[in-house]
N, C-alpha and C positions, 0 to 999 in steps of 0.2 A: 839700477841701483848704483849710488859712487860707491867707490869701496877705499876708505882710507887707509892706509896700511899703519899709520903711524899710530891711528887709532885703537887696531889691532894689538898692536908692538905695546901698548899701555894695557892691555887686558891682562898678555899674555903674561908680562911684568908682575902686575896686580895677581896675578894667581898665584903666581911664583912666591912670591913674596907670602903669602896666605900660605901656602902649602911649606913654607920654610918655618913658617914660625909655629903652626902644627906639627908639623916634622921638632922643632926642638923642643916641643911638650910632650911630645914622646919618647924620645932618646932620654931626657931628662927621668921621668916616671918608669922605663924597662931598666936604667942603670941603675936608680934608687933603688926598684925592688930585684932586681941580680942582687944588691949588697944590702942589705936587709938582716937582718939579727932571725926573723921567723921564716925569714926562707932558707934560708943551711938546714942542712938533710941531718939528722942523727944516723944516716944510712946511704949507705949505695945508690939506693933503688929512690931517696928524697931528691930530685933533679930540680926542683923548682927553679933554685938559683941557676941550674947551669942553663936550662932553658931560657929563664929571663936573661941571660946574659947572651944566650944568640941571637935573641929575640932586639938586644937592644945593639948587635952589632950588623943586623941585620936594616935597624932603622938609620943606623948610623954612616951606614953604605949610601940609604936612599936621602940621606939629606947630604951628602955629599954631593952629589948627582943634580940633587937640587940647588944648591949655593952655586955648579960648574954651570947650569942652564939658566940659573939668573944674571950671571958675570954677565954669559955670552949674552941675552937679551938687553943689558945694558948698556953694553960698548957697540950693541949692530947701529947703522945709521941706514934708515929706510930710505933704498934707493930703487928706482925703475927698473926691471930687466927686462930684456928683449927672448933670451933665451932661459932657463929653467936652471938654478944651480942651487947654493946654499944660500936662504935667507928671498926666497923668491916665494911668494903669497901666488895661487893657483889656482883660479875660479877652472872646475872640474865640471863636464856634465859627462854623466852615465847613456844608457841605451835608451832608457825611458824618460833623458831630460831634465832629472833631478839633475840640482845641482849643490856641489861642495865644493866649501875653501879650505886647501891644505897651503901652510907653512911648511916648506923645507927647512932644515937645523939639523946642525949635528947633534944638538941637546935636546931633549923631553921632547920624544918623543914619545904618541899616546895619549898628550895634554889637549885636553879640547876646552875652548871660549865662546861661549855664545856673541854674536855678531848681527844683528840688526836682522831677523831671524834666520840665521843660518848658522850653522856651528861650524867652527875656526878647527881644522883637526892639525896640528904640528908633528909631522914624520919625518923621519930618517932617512938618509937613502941607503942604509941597512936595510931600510924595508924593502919589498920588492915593489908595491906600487912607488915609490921614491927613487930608486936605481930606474925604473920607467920610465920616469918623466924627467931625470934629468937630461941637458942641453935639447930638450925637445922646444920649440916655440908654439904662438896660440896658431889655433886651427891645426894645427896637430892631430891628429886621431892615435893616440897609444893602445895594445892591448898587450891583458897580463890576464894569466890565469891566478884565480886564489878561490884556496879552498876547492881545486878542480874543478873551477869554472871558470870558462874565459870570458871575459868582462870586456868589453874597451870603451873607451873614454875621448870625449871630446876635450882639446884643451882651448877654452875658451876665450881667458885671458888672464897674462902675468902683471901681477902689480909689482 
């Protein structure tokens, strides 16, 4: 299978974008209803509004997060790498030969894009499989324990 990365970088973009404008149809509807005339409490113990008002600083966190990961998806420019860093596409195989694409970024991680059928996973190298494979190159063999199980991984090839 070719694997285009640029083609990739247009998904990940396209979701991005999707989930930001979701994200401001919701920050929009938790602030309306934090300030709301039916939601102030005649009491204490009436929380509605203060709930909805965490609830809408809480979304308001997560579309920040998102507008910071779509900057970065815009300004990347898909380029080759030899060794594993930020913005390096991963074709992974496991012990049984499955195989998966992870995108390195320092943003959204946890976003997955379907890909010509294989799913795009975008990590961190917060994560522990990402602090793994960073500066590793293909043919590589990494192992990492997760979830108390030691895994290891072929690396296959960096786009």
């Amino acid at each position: 299978m070719v694997i285009h990365k640029h083609d990739i970088l247009t998904l990940i973009q396209t979701r991005l974008r999707t989930d930001l404008s979701i994200l401001e149809q919701a920050v929009a509807l938790a602030r309306d209803t934090a300030t709301h005339g039916d939601c102030l409490g005649s009491s204490k113990y009436e929380t509605m509004a203060l709930e909805a008002s965490y609830l809408a600083q809480g979304q308001g966190t997560r579309l920040l997060e998102v507008v910071r990961a779509l900057e970065y998806f815009k300004r990347l420019k898909p380029t080759a790498n030899t060794n594993i860093g930020l913005s390096s596409l991963v074709l992974l195989a496991d012990e049984e030969a499955r195989q998966q694409l992870l995108w390195l970024s320092p943003e959204a991680g946890g976003l997955k894009v379907p890909y010509h059928g294989l799913e795009v996973t975008v990590i961190t190298p917060r994560s522990p499989l990402g602090q793994a494979l960073l500066n590793h190159s293909a043919g590589d063999e990494i192992h990492i324990t997760i979830a108390g199980k030691l895994r290891s991984y072929e690396i296959v090839e960096i786009y």
